[in-house]
N, CA, C and O of each residue as an XYZ file, in Angstrom:
652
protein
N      20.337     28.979      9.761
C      19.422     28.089      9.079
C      20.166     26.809      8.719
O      21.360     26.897      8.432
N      19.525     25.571      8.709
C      20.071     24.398      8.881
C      19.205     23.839      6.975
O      18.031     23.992      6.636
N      20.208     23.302      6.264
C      18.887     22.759      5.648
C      19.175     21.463      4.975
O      19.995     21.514      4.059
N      18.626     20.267      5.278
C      18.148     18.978      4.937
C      17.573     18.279      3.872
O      16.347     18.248      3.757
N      18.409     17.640      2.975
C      17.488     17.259      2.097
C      16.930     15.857      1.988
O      17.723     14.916      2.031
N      15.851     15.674      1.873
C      15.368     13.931      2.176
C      14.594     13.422      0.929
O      13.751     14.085      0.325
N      14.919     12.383      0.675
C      14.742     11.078     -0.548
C      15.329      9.726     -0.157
O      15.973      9.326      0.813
N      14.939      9.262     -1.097
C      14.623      7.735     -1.303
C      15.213      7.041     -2.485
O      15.287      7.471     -3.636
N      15.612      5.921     -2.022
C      15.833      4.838     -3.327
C      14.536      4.529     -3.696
O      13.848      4.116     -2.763
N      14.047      4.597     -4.669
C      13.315      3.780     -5.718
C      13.475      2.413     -6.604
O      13.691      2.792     -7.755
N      13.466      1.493     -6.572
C      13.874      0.340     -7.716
C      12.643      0.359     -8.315
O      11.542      0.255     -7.772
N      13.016      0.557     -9.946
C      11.767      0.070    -10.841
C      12.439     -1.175    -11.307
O      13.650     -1.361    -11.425
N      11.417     -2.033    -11.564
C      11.432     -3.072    -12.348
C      10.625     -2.891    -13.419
O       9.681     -2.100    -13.395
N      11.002     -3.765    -14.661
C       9.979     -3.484    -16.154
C       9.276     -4.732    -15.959
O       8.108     -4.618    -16.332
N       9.501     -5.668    -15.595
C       8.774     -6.889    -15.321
C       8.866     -7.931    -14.096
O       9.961     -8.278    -13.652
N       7.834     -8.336    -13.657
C       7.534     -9.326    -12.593
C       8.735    -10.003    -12.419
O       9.279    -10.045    -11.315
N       9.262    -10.613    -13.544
C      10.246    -12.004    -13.558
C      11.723    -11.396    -12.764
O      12.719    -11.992    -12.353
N      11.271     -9.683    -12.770
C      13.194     -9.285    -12.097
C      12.668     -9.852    -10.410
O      13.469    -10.013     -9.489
N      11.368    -10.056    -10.318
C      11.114    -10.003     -8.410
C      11.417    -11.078     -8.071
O      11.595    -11.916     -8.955
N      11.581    -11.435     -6.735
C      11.406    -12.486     -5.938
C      10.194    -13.562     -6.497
O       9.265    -13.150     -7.192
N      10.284    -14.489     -6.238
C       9.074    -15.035     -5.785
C       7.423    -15.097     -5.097
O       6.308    -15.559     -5.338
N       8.174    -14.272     -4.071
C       7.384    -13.913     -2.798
C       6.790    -12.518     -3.523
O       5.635    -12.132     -3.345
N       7.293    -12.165     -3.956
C       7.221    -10.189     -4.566
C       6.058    -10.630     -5.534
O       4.926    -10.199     -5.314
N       6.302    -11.500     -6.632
C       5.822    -11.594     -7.375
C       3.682    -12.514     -7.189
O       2.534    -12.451     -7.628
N       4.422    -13.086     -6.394
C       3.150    -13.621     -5.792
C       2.094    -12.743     -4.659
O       0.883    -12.963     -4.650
N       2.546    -12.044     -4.011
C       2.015    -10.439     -3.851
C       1.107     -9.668     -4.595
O      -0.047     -9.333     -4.332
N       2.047     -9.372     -5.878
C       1.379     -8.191     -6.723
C       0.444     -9.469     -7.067
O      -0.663     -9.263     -6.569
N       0.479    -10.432     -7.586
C      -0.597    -11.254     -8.389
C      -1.830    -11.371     -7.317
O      -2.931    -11.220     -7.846
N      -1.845    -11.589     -6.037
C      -2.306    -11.487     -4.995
C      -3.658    -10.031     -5.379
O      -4.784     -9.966     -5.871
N      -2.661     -9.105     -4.795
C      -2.943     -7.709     -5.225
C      -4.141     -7.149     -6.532
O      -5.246     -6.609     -6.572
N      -2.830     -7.814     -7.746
C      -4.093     -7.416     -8.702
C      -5.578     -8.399     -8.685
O      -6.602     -7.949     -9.199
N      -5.550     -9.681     -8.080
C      -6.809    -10.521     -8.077
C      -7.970     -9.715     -7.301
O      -9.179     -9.591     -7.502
N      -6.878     -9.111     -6.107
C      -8.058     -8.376     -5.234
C      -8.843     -6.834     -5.941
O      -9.823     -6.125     -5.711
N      -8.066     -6.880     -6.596
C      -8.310     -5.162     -7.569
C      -9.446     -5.865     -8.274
O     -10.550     -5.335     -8.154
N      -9.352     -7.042     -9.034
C     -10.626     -7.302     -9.641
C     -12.266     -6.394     -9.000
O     -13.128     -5.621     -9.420
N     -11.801     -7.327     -7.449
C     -13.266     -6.777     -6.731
C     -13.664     -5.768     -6.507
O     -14.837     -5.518     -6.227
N     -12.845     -5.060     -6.578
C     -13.262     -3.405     -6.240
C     -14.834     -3.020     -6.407
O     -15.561     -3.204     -7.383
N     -15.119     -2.454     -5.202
C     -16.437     -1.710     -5.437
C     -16.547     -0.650     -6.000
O     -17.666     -0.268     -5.658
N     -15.831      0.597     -7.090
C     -15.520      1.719     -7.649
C     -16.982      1.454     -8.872
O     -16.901      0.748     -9.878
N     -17.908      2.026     -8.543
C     -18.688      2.115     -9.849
C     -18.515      3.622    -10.071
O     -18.968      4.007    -11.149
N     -17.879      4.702     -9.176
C     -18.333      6.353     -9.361
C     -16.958      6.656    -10.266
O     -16.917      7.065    -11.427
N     -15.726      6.293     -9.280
C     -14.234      6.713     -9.954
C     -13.934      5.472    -11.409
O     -13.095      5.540    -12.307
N     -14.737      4.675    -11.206
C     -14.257      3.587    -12.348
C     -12.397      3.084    -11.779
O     -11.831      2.166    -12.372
N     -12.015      3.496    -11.147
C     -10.685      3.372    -10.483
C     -10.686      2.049     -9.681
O     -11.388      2.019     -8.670
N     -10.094      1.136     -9.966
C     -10.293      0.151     -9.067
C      -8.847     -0.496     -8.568
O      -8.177     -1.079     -9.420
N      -8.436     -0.421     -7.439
C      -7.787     -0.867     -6.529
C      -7.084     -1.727     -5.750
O      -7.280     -1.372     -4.588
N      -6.246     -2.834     -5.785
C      -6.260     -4.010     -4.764
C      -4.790     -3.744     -3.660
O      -3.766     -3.066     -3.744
N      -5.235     -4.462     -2.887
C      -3.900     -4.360     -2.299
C      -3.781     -5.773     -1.386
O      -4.676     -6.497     -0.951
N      -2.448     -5.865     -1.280
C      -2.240     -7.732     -0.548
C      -1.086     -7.307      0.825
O       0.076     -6.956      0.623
N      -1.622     -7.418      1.987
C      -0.415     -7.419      3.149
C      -0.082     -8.900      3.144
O      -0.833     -9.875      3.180
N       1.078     -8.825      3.098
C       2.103    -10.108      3.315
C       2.901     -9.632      4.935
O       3.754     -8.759      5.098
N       2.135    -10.747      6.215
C       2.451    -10.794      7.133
C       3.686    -11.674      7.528
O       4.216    -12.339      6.638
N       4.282    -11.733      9.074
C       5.224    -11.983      9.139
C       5.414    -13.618      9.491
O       6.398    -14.355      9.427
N       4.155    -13.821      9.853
C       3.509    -15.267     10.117
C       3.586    -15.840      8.350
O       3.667    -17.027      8.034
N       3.551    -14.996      7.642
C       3.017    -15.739      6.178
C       1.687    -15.726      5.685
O       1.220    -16.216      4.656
N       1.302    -15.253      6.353
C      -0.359    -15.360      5.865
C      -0.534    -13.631      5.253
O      -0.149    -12.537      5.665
N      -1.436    -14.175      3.904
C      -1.298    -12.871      3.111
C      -3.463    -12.709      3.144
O      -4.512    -13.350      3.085
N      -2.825    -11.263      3.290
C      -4.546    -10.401      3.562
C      -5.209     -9.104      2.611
O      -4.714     -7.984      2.489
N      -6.237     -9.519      2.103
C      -6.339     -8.686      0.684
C      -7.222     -7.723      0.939
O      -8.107     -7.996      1.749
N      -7.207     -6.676      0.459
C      -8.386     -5.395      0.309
C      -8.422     -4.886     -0.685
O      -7.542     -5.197     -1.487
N      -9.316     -4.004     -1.039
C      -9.821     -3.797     -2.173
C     -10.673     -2.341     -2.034
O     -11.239     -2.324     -0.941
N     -10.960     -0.974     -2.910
C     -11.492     -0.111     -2.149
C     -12.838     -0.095     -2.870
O     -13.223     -0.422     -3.993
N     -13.517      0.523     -1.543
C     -14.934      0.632     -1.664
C     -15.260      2.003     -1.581
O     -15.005      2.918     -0.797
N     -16.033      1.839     -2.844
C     -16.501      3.382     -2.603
C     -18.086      3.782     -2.570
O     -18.867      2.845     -2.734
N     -18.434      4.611     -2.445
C     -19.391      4.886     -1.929
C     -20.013      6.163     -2.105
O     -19.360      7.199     -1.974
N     -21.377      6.159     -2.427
C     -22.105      7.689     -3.450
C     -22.269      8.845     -2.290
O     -23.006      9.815     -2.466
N     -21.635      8.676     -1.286
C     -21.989      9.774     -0.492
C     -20.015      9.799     -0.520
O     -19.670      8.981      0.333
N     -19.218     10.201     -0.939
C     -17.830     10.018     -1.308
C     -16.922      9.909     -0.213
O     -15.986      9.159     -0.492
N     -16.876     10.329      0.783
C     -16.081     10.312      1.963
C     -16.122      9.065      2.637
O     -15.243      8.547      3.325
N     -17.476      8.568      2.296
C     -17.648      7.064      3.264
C     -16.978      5.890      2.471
O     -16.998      4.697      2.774
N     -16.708      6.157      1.986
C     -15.740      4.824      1.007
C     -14.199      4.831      1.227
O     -13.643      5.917      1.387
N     -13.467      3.656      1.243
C     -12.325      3.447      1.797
C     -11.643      3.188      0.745
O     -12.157      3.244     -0.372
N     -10.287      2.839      0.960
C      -8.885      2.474     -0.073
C      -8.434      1.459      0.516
O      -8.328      1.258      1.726
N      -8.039      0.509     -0.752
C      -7.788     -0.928     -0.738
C      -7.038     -0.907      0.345
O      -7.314     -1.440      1.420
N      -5.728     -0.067     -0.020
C      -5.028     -0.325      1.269
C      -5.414     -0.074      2.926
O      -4.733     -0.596      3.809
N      -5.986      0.346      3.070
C      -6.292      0.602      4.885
C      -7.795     -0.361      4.702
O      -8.463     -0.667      5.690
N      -8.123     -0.704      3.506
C      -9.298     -2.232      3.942
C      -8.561     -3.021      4.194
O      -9.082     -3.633      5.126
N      -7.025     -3.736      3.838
C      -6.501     -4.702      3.856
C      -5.628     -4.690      5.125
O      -5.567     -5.793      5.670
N      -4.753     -3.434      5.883
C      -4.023     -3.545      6.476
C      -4.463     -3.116      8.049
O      -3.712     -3.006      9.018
N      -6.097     -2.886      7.983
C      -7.139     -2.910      8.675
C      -8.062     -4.107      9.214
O      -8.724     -4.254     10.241
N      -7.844     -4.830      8.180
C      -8.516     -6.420      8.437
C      -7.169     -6.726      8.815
O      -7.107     -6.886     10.034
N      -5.907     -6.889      8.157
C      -4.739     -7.539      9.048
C      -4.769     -7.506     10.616
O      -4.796     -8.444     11.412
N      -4.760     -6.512     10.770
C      -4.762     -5.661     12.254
C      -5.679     -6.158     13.207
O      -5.434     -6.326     14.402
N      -7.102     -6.461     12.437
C      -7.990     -6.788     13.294
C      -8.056     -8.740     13.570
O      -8.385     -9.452     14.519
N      -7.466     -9.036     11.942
C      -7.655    -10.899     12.483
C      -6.071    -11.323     12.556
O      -5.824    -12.497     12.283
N      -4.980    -10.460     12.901
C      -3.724    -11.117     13.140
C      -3.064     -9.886     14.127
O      -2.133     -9.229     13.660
N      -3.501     -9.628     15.323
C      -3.168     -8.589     16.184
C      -1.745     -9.172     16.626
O      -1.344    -10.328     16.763
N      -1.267     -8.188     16.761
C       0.059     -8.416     17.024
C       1.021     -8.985     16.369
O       2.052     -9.253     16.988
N       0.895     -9.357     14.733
C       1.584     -9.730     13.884
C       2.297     -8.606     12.539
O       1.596     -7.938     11.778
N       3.659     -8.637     12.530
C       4.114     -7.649     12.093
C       3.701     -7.800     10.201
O       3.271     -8.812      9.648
N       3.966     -6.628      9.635
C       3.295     -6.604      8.487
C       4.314     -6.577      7.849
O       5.075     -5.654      8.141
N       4.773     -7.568      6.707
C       6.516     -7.196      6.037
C       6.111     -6.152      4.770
O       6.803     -5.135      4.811
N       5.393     -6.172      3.942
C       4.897     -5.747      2.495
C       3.654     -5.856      2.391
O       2.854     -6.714      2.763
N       3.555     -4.803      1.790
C       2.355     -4.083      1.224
C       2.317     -4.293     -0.586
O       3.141     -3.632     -1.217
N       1.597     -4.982     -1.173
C       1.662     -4.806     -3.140
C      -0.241     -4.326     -3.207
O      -1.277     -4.859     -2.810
N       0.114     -3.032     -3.947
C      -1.251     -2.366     -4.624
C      -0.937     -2.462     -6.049
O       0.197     -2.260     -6.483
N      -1.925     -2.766     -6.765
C      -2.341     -3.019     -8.124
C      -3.690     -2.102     -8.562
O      -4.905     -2.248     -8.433
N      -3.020     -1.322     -9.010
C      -4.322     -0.179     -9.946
C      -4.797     -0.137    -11.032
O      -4.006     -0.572    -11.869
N      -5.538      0.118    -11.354
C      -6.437      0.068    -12.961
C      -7.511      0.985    -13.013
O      -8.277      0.997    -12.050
N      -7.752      1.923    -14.168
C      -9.003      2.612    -14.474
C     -10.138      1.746    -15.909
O      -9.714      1.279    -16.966
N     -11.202      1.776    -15.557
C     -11.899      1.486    -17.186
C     -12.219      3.385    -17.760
O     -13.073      3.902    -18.480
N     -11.563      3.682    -17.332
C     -11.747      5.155    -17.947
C     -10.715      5.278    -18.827
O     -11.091      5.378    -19.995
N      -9.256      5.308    -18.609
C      -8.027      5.466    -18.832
C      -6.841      4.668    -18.773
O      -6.753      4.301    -17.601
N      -5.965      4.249    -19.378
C      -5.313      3.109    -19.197
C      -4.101      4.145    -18.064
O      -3.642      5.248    -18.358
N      -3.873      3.476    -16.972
C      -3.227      3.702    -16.012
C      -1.312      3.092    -16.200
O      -0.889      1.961    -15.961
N      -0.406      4.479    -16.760
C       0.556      3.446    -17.504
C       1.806      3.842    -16.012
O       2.948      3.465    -16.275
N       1.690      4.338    -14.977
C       2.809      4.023    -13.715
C       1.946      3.744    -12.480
O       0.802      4.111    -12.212
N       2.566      3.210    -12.003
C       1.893      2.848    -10.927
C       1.463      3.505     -9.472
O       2.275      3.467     -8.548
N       0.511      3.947     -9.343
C      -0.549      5.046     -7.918
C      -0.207      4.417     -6.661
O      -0.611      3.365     -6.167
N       0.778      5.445     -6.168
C       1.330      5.389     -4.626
C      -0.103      5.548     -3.752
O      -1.194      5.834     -4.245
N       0.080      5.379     -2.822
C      -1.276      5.236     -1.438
C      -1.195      6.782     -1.529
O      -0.216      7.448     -1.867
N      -2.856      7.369     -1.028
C      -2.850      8.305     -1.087
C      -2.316      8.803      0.759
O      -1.739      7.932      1.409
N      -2.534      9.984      1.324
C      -2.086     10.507      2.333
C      -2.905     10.155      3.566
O      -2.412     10.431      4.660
N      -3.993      9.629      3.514
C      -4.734      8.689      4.664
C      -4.451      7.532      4.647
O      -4.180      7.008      5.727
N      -4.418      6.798      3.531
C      -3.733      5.328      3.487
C      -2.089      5.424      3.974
O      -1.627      4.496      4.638
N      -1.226      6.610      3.605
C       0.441      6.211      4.155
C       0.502      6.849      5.556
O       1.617      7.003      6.053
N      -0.335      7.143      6.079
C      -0.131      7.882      7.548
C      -0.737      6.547      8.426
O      -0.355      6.321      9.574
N      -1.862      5.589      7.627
C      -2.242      4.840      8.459
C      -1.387      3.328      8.621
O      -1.519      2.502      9.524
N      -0.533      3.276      7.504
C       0.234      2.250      7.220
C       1.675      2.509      8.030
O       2.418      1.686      8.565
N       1.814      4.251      7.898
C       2.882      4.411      8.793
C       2.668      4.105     10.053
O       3.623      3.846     10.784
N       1.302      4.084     10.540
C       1.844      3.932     12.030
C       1.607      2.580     12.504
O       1.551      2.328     13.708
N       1.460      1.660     11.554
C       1.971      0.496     11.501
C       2.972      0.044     11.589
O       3.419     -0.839     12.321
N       3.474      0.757     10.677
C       5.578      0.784     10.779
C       5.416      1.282     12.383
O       4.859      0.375     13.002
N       5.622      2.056     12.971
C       5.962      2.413     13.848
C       6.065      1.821     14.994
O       6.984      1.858     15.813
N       4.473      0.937     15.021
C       3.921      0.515     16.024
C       5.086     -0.703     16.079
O       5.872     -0.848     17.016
N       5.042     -1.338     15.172
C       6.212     -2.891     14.998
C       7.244     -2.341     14.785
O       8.002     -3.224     14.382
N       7.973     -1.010     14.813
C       9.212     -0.917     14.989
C      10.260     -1.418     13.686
O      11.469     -1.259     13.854
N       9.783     -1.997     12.451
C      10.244     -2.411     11.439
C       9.362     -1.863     10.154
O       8.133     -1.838     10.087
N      10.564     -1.315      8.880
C      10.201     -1.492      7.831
C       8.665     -1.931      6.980
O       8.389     -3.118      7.149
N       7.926     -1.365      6.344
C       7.001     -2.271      5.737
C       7.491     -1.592      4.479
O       7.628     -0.380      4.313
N       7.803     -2.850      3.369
C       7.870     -2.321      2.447
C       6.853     -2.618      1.148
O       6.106     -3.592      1.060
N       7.040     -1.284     -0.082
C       5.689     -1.168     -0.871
C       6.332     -2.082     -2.087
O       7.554     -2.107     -2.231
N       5.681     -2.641     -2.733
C       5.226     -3.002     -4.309
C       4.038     -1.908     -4.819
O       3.085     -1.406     -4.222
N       4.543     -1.777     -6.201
C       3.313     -0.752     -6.734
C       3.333     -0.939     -7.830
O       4.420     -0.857     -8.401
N       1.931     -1.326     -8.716
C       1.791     -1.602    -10.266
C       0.416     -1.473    -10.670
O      -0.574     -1.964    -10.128
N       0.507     -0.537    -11.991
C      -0.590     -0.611    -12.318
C      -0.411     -1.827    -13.014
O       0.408     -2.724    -12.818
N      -1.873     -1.646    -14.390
C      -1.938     -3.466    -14.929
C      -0.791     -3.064    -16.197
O      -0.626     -4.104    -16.835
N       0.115     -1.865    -16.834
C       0.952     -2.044    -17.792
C       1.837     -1.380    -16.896
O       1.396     -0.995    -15.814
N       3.163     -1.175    -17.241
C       4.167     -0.395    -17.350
C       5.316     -1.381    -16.149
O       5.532     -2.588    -16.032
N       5.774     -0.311    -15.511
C       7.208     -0.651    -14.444
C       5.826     -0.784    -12.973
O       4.685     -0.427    -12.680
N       7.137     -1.650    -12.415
C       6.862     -2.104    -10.966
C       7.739     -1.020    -10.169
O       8.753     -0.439    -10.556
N       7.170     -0.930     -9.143
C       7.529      0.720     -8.301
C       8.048     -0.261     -6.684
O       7.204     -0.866     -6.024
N       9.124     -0.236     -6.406
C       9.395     -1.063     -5.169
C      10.302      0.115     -3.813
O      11.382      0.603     -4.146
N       9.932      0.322     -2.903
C      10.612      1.182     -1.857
C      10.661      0.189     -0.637
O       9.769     -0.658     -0.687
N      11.665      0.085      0.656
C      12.129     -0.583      1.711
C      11.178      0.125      2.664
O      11.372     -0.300      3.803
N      10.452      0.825      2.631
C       9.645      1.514      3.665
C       8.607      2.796      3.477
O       8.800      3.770      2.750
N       7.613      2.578      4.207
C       6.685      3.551      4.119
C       7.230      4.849      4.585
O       6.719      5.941      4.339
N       8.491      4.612      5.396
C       9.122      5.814      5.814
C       9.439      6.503      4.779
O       9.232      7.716      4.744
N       9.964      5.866      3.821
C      10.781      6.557      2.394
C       9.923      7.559      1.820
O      10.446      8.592      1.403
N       8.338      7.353      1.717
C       7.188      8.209      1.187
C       6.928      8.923      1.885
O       6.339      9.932      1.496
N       7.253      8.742      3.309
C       6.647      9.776      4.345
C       7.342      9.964      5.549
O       7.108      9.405      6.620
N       8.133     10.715      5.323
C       9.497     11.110      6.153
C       9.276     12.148      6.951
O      10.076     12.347      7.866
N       8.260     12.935      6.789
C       8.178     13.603      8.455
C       6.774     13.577      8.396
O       6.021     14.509      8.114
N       6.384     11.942      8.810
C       5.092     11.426      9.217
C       4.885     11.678     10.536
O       5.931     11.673     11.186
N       3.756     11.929     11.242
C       3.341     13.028     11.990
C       2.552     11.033     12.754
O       1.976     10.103     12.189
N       3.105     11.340     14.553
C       2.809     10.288     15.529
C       2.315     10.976     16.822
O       2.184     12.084     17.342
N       2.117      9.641     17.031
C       1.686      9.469     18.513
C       2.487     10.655     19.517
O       1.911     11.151     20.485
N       3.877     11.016     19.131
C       4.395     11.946     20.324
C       3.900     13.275     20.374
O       3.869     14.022     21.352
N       3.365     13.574     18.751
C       2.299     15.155     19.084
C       1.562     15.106     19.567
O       0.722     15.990     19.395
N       1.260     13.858     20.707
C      -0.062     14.088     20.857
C       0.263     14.061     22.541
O      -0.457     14.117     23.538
N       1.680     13.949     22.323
C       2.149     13.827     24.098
C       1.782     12.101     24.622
O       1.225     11.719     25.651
N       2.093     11.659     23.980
C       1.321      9.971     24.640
C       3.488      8.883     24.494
O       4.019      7.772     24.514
N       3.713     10.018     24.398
C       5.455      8.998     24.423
C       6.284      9.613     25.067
O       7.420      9.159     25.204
């Protein structure tokens, strides 16, 4: 028996002002798009901002929907519209910004497991890094170098025999 153990660096930050520039203008990005959220069922509302490699930044927001399955997450609205109006342009960062009017949301909500499988194979596809920003509207900023880091034996294209 062989056995492996796998993790990640994490950097928290307590405030915006430790980020970049670019970082920081992201999450602000991010939380503007969370405003819009369509969530009237979860009260959970969502944003997320892809920062492409061209520079041009692309926002989503999740929609949800009373029949529950048919409603999407900010992130795969945003990195879904990337995909579709900047094909072939690599994606550097991902910043999601969360909030409940139910509950004050005090760390910040990683993508759930349809949103990081679909972002992973984004990574994959461009062969580079995408890395996350994560904040709700109080507490620490949640920063990782890759979607790989969250999802390390993310499941591709070669199970399916196509590589």
């Amino acid at each position: 028996m062989e056995r492996k153990k796998i993790g990640f660096e994490l950097l928290i930050y307590e405030n915006e002002n430790e980020l970049s520039q670019n970082d920081q203008k992201l999450l602000r990005d991010a939380a503007k798009a969370r405003e819009n959220a369509y969530a009237p069922y979860s009260k959970f509302k969502v944003g997320a901002a892809v920062l492409l490699e061209n520079g041009e930044v692309v926002i989503g927001n999740n929609q949800e929907n009373a029949s529950y399955p048919s409603g999407l997450c900010a992130e795969r609205v945003a990195i879904f519209h990337a995909g579709a109006k900047y094909p072939g342009v690599a994606v550097k960062s991902i910043a999601i910004s969360a909030s409940s009017s139910k509950h004050e949301v005090g760390v910040p909500a990683a993508p759930c497991g349809n949103c990081r499988q679909s972002i992973i194979e984004y990574e994959q596809k461009q062969n580079t890094p995408i890395s996350l920003l994560l904040r709700s509207e109080k507490g620490p900023i949640y920063k990782c170098s890759s979607m790989a880091d969250i999802l390390p034996l993310a499941f591709n294209s070669s199970f399916l025999g196509d590589s």
